[in-house]
KOLDOTI-171838 format. One line per field, with one value per residue: residue number from 0; residue in three letters; z, y, x of N, C-alpha, C in turn. Coordinates in steps of 0.1 Angstrom, whole numbers. Atoms other than C-alpha are relative to their C-alpha. Example, Ala and Ser with C-alpha at 12.3 -4.5 7.8 and 13.67 -1.06 7.14 Angstrom:
# residues 2
seq (0,1)
type (ALA,SER)
n_pz (0,0)
n_py (-12,-11)
n_px (9,-9)
ca_pz (78,71)
ca_py (-45,-11)
ca_px (123,137)
c_pz (0,8)
c_py (12,11)
c_px (9,-8)
This chain:
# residues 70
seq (0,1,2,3,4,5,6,7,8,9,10,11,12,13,14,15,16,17,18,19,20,21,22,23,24,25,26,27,28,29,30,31,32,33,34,35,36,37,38,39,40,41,42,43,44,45,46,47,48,49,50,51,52,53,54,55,56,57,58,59,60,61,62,63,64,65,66,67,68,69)
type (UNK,UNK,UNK,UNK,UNK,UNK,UNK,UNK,UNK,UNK,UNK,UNK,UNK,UNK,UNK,UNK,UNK,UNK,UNK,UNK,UNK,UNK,UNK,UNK,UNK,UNK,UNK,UNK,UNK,UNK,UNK,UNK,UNK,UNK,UNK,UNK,UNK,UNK,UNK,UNK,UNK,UNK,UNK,UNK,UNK,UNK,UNK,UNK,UNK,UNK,UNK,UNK,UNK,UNK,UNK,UNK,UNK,UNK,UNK,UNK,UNK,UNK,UNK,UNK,UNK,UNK,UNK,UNK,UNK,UNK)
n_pz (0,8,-3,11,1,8,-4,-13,-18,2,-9,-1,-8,-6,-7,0,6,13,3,9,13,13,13,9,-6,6,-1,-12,-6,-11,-6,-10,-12,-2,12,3,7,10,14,10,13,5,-3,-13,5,-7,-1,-12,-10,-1,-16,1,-13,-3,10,8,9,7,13,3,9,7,7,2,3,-7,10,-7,-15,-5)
n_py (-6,-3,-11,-2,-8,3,-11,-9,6,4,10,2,9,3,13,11,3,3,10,-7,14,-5,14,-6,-15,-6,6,5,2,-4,5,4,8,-1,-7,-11,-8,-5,4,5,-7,-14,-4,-8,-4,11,-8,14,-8,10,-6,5,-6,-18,-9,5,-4,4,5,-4,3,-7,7,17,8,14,12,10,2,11)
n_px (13,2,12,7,16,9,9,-5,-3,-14,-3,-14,3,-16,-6,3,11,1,-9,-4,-4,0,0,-9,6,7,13,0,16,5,14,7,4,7,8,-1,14,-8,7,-9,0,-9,-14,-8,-20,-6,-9,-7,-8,-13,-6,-13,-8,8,1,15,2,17,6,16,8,10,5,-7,13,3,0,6,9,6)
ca_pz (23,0,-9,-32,-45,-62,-64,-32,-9,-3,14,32,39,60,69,71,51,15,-5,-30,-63,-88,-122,-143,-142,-159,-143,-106,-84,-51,-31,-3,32,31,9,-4,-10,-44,-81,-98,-131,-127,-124,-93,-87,-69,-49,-32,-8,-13,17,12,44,49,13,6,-29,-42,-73,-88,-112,-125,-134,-130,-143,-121,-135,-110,-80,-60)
ca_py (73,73,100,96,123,125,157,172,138,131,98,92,62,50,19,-11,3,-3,-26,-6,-37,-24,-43,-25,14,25,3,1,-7,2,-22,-17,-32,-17,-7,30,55,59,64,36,54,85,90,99,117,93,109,82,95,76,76,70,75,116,120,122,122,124,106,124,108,131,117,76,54,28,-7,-32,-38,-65)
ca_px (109,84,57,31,0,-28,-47,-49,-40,-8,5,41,54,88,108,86,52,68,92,113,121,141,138,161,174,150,120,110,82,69,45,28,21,-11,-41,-43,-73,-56,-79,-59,-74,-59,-18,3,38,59,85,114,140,175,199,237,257,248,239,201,188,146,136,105,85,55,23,28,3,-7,4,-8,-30,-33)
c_pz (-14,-1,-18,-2,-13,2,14,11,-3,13,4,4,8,4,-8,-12,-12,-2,-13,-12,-7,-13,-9,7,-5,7,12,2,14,4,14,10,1,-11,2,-3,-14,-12,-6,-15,-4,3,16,-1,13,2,7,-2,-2,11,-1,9,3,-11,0,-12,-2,-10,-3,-11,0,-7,-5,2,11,-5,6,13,8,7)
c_py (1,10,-2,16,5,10,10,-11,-6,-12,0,-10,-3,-13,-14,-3,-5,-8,7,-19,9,-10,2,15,3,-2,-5,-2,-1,-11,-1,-8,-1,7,20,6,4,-3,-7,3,6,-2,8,5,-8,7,-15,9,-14,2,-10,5,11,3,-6,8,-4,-1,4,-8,8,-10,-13,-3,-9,-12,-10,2,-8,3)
c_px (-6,-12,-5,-14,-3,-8,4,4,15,3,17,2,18,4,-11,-15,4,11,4,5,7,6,13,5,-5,-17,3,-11,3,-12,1,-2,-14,-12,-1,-12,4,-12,8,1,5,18,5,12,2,13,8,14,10,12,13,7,-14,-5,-12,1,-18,7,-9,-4,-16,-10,3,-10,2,-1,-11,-3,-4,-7)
């Protein structure tokens, strides 16, 4: 799962809407199935739900610039 927001709207998404990448550990990326009502100017907190067996863990990231947008 992943959950994004931005002010007061908050999006969630599960299974099939997104595509977790990760480049490095330090450096991931999230894209989309679908377009977003999102200000790509301003910053979001980016929440992602990790699922090992029974063990869940969130990832928070605070305030994340928006790199790219296709």
């Amino acid at each position: 799962m992943v959950v994004l927001k931005q002010g007061d709207m908050t999006w969630e998404f599960e299974g099939s809407d997104f595509e977790l990448r990760n480049h490095s550990e330090s450096q991931w990326e999230v894209a989309f199935n679908w377009q977003l009502e999102v200000n790509i100017t301003k910053p979001v907190d980016v929440a992602v739900q990790l699922i090992d067996g029974e063990n869940k863990t969130w990832l928070v990231s605070k305030q994340v610039n928006i790199d790219t947008v296709y």
